[in-house]
N, C-alpha and C positions, 0 to 999 in steps of 0.2 A: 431576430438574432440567429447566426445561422447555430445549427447545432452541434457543439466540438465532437462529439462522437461519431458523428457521420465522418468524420475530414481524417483519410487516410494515412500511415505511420509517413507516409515517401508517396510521391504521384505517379515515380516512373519504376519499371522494372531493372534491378540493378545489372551493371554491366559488370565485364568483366576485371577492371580496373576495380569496380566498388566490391566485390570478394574476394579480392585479391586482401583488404583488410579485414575480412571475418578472421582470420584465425587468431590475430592480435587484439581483436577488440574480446574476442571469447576468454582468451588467455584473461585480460584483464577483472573481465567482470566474474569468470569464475574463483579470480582470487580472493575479489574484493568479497563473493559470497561467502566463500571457505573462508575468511579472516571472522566474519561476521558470525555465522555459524560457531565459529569453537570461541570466541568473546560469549558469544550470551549463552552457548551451551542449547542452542537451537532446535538441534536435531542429536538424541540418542538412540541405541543398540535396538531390536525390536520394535521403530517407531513403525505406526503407521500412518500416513501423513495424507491430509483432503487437501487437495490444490481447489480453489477457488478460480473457475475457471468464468472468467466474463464473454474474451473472445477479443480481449483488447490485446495493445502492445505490452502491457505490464505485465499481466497471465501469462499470454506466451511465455515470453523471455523467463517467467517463473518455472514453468515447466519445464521448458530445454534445459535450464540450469539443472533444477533437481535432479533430474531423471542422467542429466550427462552427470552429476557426483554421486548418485547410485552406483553408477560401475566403478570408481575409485575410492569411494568414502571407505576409512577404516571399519565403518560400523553397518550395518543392515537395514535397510531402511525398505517401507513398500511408500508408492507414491499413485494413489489416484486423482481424478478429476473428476470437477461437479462445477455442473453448471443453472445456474435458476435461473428458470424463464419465468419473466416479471409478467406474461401476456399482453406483453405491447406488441403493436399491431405488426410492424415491421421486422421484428427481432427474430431472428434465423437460429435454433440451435445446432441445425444439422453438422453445417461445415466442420464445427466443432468436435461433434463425434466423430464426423470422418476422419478427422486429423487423430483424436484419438486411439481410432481402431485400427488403423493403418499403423502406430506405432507401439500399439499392443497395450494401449494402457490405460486401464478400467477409468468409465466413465459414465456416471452419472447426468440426468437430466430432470431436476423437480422443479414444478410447476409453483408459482405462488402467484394470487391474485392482488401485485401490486399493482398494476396500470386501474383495475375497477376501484382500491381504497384512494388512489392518487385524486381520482376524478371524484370523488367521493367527498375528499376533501382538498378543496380547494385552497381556502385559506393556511395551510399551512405549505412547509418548506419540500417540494417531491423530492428533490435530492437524498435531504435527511430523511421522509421517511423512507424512499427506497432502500438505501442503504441500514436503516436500523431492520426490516422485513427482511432483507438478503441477508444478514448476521444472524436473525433468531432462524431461521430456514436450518441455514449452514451451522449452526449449533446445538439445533434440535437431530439433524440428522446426524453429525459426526459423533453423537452422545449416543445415539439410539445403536448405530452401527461399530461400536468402538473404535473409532481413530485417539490416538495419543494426542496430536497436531491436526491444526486449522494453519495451511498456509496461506499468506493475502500478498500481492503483488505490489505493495506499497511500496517508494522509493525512497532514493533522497531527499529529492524536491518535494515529497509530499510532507515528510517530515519538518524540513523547513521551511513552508509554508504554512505549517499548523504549528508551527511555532508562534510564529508572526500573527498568525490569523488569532490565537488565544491570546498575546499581547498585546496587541491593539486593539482585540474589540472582546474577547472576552474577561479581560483584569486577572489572568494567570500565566505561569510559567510552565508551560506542559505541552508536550509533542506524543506522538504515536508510538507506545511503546516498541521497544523490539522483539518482545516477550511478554505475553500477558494472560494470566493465569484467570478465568472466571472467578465470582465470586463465591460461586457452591466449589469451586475446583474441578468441574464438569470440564468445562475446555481446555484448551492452552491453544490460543493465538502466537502465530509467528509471521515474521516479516525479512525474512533472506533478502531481500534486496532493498534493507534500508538505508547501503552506504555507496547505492549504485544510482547514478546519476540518470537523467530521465531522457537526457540525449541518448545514450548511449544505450539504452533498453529500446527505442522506438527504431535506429538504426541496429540492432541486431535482429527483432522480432523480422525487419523487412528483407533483411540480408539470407533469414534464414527462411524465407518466404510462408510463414503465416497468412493466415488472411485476416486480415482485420475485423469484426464482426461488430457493427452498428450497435449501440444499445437497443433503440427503437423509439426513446419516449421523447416525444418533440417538445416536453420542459425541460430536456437536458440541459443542464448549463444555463439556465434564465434567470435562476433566484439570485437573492439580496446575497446568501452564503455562496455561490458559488465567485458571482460578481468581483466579491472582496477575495476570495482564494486567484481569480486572477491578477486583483489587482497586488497582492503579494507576489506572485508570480513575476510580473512586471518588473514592480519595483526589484526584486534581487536580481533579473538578469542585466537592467539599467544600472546595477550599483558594479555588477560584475566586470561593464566595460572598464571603470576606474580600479576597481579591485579581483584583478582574476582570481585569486584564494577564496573567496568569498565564502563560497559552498563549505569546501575543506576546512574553513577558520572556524564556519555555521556549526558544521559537524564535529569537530572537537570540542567548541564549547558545551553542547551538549551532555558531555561526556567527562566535563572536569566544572563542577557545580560547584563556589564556593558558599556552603549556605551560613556562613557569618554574616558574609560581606551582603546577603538581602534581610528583606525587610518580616519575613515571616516567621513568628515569634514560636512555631512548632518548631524550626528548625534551632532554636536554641538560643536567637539574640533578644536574652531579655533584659530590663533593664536594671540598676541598681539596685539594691534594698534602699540604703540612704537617701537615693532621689527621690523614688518614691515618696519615702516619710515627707522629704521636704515639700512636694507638690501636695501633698493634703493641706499643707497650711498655705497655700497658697489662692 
């Protein structure tokens, strides 16, 4: 299977016709952050905020975003970059920093030995545990170093696809919060570009010439979990030809829960007293 991390945002270098749309697509997606941001209360006054830097198209476009509403935001914010290198054989941090330091903005590089526990354990899911190792990294450092905020590049599509991915295979109703507090209240995760669509981050990151940066690990993308988040994937862009709203209907629902109308008895629909008595003698 080939490896989706490897395969470039765009194959070709954009022309001049393809920037001639960078300033509208920027417009947009900066609004769509700024809308996001002051709904969940994202970012406040003296934050100081760790970008979660991969080297993908989602980070980028994370960063450009922030660092461009740095200089307008009503409130004060500082914004660094961190990036963990899992020590797969092929993964580059450097390009990264360079892009960093060339735009002045502090950046981190720690090391964690996930490629040796990956290979270590075989039987289980590498995706999952890379990703659970690159969160305790990035939690243990942002606690040790004081940041306010954990930002993550997570998008639309990510969100409704782990919608769907927790509907159909795992029997609940739950997506990627937009805000998410630790359970000691050590962290606070945030997600600025959870209402920004994944086209339009992978066309901006390339517009704005990033370089793409390879994860490294040649199980990218092979397991049973990722499989099923394509195959989520799929299905809503095939339902999208018949329903172009799809996304935006996806995403409001979200957003307007009615918890009568389901079946979860924390949320309040319990049922009679009377009935009850009556099914004892039943």
């Amino acid at each position: 299977m080939t490896n989706p991390c490897a395969l470039p945002s765009l194959a070709y270098p954009p022309s001049e016709e393809d920037l001639a749309l960078l300033p509208k697509l920027e417009k947009r997606i900066l609004r769509r952050v700024g809308e996001t941001i002051k709904t969940y209360n994202l970012i406040e006054d003296g934050d100081k905020i760790l970008v979660g830097l991969s080297g993908g198209k989602d980070s980028w476009a994370l960063l450009e975003v922030l660092t461009s509403l740095q200089k307008r935001a009503p409130v004060k914010f500082q914004v660094h970059g961190i990036t963990v290198d899992p020590g797969f054989p092929n993964f580059d941090p450097d390009p990264i920093s360079e892009v960093c330091e060339q735009r002045g903005i502090p950046h981190h590089v720690l090391g964690a030995p996930i490629d040796a526990l990956i290979r270590r354990r075989p039987e289980e899911t590498p995706c999952i545990i890379c990703s659970r190792l690159r969160r305790g990294v990035l939690y243990s450092y942002a606690k040790q170093h004081g940041f306010t905020k954990i930002a993550l590049g997570h998008h639309l599509d990510d969100l409704l696809e782990t919608l769907l991915l927790n509907l159909f295979f795992g029997g609940k109703l739950a997506t990627m919060p937009v805000r998410l507090t630790s359970d000691d209240g050590a962290n606070t995760v945030i997600r600025p570009l959870a209402t920004c669509e994944e086209d339009d981050l992978r066309r901006f990151a390339w517009l704005k010439g990033y370089p793409i940066i390879p994860c490294g690990c040649p199980l990218c993308g092979c397991s049973i979990a990722e499989s099923r988040r394509k195959q989520t994937k799929v299905l809503i862009e095939q339902l999208k030809g018949s329903i172009p709203q799809i996304k935006s209907s996806m995403l409001k629902a979200m957003g307007n829960v009615k918890g009568s109308h389901l079946l979860d008895l924390k949320l309040g629909a319990h049922a009679s007293v009377g009935f009850d008595e009556a099914m004892e003698h039943l």
